[in-house]
N, CA, C and O atoms as a DFTB+ gen file, in Angstrom:
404 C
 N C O
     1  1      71.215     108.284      95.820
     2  2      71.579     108.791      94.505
     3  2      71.564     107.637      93.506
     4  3      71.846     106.481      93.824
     5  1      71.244     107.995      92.373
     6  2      70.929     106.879      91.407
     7  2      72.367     106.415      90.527
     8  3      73.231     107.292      90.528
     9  1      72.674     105.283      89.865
    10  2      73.925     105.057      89.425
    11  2      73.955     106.704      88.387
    12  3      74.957     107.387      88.598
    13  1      73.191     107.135      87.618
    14  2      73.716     108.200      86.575
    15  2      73.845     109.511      87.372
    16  3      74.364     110.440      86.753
    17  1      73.476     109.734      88.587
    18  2      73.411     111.259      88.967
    19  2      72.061     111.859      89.217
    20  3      71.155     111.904      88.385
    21  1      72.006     112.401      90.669
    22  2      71.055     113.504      90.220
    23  2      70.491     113.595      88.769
    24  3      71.200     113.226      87.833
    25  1      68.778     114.253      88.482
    26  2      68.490     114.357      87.153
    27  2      69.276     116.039      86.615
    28  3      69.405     116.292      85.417
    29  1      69.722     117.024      87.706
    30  2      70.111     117.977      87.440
    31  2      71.419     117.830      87.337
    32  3      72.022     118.404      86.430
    33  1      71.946     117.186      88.078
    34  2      73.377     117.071      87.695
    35  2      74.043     116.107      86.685
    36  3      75.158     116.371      86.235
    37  1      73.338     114.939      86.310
    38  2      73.908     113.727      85.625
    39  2      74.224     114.754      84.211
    40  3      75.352     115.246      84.239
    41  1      73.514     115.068      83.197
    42  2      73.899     115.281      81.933
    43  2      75.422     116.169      82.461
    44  3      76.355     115.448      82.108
    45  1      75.850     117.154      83.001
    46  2      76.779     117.929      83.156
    47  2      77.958     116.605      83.477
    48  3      78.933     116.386      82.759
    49  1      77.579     115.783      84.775
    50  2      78.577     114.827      84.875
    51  2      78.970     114.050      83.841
    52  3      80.106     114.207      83.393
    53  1      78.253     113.251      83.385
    54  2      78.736     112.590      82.304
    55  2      78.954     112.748      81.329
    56  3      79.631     111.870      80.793
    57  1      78.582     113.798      80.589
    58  2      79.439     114.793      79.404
    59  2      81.067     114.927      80.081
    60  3      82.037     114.536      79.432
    61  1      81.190     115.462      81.303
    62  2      82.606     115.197      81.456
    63  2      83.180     113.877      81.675
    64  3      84.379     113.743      81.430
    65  1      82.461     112.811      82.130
    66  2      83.290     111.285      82.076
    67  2      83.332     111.217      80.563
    68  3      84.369     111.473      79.951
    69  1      82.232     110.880      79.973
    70  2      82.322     110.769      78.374
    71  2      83.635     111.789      78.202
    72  3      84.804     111.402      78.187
    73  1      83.310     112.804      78.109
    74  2      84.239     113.896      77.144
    75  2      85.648     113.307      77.628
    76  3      86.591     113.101      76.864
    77  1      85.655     113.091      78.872
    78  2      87.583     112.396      78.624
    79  2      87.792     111.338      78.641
    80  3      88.968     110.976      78.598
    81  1      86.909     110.538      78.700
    82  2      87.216     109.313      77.601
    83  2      87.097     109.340      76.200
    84  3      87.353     108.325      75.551
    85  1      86.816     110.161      75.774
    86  2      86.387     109.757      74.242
    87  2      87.698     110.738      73.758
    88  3      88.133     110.622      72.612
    89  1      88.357     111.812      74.815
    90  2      89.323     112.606      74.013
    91  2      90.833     111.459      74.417
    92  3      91.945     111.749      73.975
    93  1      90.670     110.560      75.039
    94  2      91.445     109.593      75.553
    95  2      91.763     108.830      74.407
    96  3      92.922     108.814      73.993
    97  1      90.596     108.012      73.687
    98  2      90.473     107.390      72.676
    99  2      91.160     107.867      71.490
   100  3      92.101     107.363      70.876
   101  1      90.361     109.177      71.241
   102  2      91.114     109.970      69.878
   103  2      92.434     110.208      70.085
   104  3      93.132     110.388      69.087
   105  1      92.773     110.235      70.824
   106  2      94.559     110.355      71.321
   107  2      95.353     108.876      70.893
   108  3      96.382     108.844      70.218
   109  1      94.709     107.780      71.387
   110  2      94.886     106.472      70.866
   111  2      94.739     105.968      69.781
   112  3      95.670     105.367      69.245
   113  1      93.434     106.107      69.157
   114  2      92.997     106.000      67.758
   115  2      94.335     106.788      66.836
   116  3      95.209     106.115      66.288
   117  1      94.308     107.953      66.799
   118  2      95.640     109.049      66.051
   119  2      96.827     108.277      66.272
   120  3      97.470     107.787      65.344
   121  1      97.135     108.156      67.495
   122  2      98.661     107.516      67.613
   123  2      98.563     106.125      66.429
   124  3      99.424     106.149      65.549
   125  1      97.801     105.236      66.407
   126  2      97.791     104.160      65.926
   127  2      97.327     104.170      64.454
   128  3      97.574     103.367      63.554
   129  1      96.586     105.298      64.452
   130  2      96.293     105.415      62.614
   131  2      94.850     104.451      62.236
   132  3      94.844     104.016      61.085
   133  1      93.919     104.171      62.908
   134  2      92.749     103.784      62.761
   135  2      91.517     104.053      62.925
   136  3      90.522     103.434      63.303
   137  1      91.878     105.621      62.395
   138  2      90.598     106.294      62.598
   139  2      88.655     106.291      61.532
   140  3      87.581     106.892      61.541
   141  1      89.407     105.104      60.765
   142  2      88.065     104.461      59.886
   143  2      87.520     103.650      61.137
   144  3      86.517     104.012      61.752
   145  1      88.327     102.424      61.494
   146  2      87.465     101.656      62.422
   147  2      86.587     102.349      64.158
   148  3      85.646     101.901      64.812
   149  1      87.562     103.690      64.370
   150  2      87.175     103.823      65.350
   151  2      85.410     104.794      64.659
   152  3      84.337     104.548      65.210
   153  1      85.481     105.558      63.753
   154  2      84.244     106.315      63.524
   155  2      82.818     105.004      63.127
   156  3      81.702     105.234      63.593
   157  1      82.989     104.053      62.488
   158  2      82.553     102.895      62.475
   159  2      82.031     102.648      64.052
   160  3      80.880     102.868      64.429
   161  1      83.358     102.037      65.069
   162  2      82.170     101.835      66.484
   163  2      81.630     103.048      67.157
   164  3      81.006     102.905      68.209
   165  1      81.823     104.286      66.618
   166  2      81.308     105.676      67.367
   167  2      79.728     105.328      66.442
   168  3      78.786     105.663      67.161
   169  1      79.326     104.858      65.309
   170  2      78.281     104.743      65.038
   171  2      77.268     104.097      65.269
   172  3      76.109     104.502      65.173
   173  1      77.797     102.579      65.732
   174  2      77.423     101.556      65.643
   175  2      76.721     101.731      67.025
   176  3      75.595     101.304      67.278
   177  1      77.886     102.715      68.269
   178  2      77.245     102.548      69.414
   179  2      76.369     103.773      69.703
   180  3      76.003     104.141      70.819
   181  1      76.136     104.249      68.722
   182  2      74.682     105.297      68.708
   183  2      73.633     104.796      68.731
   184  3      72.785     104.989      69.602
   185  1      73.464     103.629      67.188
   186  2      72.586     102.293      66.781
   187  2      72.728     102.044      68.597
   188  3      72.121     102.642      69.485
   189  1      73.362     101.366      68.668
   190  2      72.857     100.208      70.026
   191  2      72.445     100.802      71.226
   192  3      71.959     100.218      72.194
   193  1      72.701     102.178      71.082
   194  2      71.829     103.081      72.700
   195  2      70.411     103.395      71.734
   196  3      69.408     103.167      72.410
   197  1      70.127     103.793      70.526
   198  2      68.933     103.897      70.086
   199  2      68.124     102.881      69.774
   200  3      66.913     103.030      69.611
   201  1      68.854     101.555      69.647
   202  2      67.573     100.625      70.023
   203  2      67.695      99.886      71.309
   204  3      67.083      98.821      71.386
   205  1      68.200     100.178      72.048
   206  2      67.921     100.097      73.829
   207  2      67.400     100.986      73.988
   208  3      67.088     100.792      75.163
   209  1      66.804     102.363      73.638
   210  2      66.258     103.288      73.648
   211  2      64.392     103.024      72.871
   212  3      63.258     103.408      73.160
   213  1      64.901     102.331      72.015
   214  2      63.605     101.700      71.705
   215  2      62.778     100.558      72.399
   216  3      61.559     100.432      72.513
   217  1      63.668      99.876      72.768
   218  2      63.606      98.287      73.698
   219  2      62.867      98.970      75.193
   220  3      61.899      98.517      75.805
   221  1      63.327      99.656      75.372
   222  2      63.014     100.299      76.947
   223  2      61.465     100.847      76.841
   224  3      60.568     100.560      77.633
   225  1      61.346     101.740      75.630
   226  2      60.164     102.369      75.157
   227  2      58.959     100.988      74.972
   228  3      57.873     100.995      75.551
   229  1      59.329     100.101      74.250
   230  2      58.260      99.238      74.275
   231  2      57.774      98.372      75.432
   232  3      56.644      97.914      75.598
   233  1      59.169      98.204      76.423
   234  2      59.055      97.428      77.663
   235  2      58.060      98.543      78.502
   236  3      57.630      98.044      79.542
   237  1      57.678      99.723      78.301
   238  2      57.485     100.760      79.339
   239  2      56.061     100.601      78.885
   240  3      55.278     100.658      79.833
   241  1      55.574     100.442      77.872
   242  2      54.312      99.962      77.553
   243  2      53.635      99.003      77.585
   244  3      52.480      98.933      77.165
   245  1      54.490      97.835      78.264
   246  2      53.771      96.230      78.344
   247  2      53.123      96.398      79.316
   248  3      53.651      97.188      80.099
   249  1      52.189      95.999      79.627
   250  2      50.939      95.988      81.132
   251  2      51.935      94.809      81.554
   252  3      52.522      93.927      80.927
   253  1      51.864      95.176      82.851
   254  2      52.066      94.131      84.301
   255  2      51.303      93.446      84.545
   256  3      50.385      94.257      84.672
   257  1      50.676      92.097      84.825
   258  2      50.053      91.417      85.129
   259  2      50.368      90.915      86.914
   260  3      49.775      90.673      87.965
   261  1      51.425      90.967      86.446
   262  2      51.597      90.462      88.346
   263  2      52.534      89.139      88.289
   264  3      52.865      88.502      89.289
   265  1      52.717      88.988      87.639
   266  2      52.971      87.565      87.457
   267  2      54.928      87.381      86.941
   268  3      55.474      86.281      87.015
   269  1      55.499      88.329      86.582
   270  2      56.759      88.766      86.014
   271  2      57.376      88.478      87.402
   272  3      56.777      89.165      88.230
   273  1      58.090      87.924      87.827
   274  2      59.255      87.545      89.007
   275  2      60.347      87.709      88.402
   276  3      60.619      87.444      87.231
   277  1      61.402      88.440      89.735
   278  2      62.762      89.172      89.193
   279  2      62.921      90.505      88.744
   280  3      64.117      90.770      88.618
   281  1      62.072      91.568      88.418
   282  2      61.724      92.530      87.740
   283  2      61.943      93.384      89.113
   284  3      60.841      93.887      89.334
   285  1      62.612      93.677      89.869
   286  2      62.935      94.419      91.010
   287  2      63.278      96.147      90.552
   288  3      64.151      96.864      91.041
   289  1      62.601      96.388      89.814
   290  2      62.899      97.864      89.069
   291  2      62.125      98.660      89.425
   292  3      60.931      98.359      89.431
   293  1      62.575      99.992      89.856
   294  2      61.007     101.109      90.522
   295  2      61.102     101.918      89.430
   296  3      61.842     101.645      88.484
   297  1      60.462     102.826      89.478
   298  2      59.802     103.469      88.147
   299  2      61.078     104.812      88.326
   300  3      61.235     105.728      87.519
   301  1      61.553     104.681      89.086
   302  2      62.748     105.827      89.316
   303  2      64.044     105.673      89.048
   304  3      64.990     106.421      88.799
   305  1      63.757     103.840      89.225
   306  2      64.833     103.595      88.653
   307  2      65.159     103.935      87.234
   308  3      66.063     104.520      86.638
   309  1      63.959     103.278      86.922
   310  2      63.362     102.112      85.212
   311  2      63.455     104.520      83.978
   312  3      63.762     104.775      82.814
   313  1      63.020     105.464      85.136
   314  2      63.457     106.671      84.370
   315  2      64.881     106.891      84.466
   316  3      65.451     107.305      83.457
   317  1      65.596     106.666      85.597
   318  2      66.918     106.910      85.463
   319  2      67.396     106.179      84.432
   320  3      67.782     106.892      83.506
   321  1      67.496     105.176      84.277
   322  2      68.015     104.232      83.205
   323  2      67.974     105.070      81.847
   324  3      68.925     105.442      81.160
   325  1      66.594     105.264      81.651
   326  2      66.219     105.745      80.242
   327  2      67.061     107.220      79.814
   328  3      67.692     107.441      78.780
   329  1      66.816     108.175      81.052
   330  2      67.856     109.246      81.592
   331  2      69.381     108.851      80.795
   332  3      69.873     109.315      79.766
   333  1      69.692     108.190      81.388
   334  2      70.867     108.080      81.091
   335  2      71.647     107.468      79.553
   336  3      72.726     107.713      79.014
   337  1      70.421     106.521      79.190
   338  2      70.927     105.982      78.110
   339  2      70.638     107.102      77.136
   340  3      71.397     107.243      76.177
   341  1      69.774     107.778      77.273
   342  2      69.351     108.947      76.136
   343  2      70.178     109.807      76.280
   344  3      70.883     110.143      75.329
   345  1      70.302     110.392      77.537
   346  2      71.832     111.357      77.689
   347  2      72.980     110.832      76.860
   348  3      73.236     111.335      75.766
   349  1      73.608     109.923      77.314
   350  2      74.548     109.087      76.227
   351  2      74.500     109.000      74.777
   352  3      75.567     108.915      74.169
   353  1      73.512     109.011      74.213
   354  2      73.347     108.849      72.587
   355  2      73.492     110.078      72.123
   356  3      74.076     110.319      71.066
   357  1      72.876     111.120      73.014
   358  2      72.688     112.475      72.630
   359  2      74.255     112.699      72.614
   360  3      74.985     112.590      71.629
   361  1      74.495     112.917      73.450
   362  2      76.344     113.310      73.574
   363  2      76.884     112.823      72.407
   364  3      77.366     113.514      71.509
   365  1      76.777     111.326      72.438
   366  2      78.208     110.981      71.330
   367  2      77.086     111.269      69.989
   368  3      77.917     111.582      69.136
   369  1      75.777     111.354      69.299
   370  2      75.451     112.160      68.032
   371  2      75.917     113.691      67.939
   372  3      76.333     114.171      66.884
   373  1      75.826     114.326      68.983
   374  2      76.921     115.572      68.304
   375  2      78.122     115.510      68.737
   376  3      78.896     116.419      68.436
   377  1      78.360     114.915      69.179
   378  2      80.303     114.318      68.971
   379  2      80.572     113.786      67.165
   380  3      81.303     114.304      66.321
   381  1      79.529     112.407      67.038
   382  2      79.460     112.860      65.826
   383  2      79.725     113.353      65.159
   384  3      80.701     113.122      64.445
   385  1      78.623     114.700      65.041
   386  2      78.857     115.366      64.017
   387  2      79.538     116.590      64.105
   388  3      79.621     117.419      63.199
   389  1      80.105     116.687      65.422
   390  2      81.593     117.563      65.275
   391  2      82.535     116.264      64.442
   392  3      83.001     116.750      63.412
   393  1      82.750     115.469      64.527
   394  2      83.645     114.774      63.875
   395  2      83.851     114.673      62.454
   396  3      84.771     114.609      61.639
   397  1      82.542     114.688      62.514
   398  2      82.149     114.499      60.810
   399  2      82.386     115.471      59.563
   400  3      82.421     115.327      58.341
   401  1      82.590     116.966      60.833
   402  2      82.644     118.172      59.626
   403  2      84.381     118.536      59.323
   404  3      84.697     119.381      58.487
């Protein structure tokens, strides 16, 4: 099994890890009264899964030469990864914009 899950099961799983952490947070954030800074890093870490989302996209297009040592990544992996980081962005953009309305 891959670190994110099954491809059928991961989005269902981690919508529920996400979803109670993030209702964890808002529980924390409220108690403390800093709910500017927290919508600020809910954005910021959209930005940083969408350009690791980009970073991945251009790495997936570099030709191999043979010559790259250390690169121990299978192509099942190198989709799970992508799997997952895109699952993730997706979630917290309409978290988002439930938040937002």
């Amino acid at each position: 099994m891959s670190k994110c899950g099954y491809i059928f099961v991961a989005t269902h799983t981690q919508d529920l890890v996400w979803g109670n952490e993030l209702e964890n947070m808002k529980v924390y954030v409220a108690q403390r009264g800093v709910t500017s800074g927290f919508l600020s890093g809910f954005r910021d870490h959209i930005m940083e899964g969408k350009e690791l989302l980009k970073e991945l996209e251009q790495f997936s297009h570099t030709p191999f030469d043979g010559r790259v040592e250390g690169i121990g990544v299978s192509m099942g992996e190198f989709f799970d990864l992508v799997f997952c980081v895109a699952s993730e962005v997706k979630f917290f953009e309409v978290e988002q914009e439930y938040l937002d309305m």
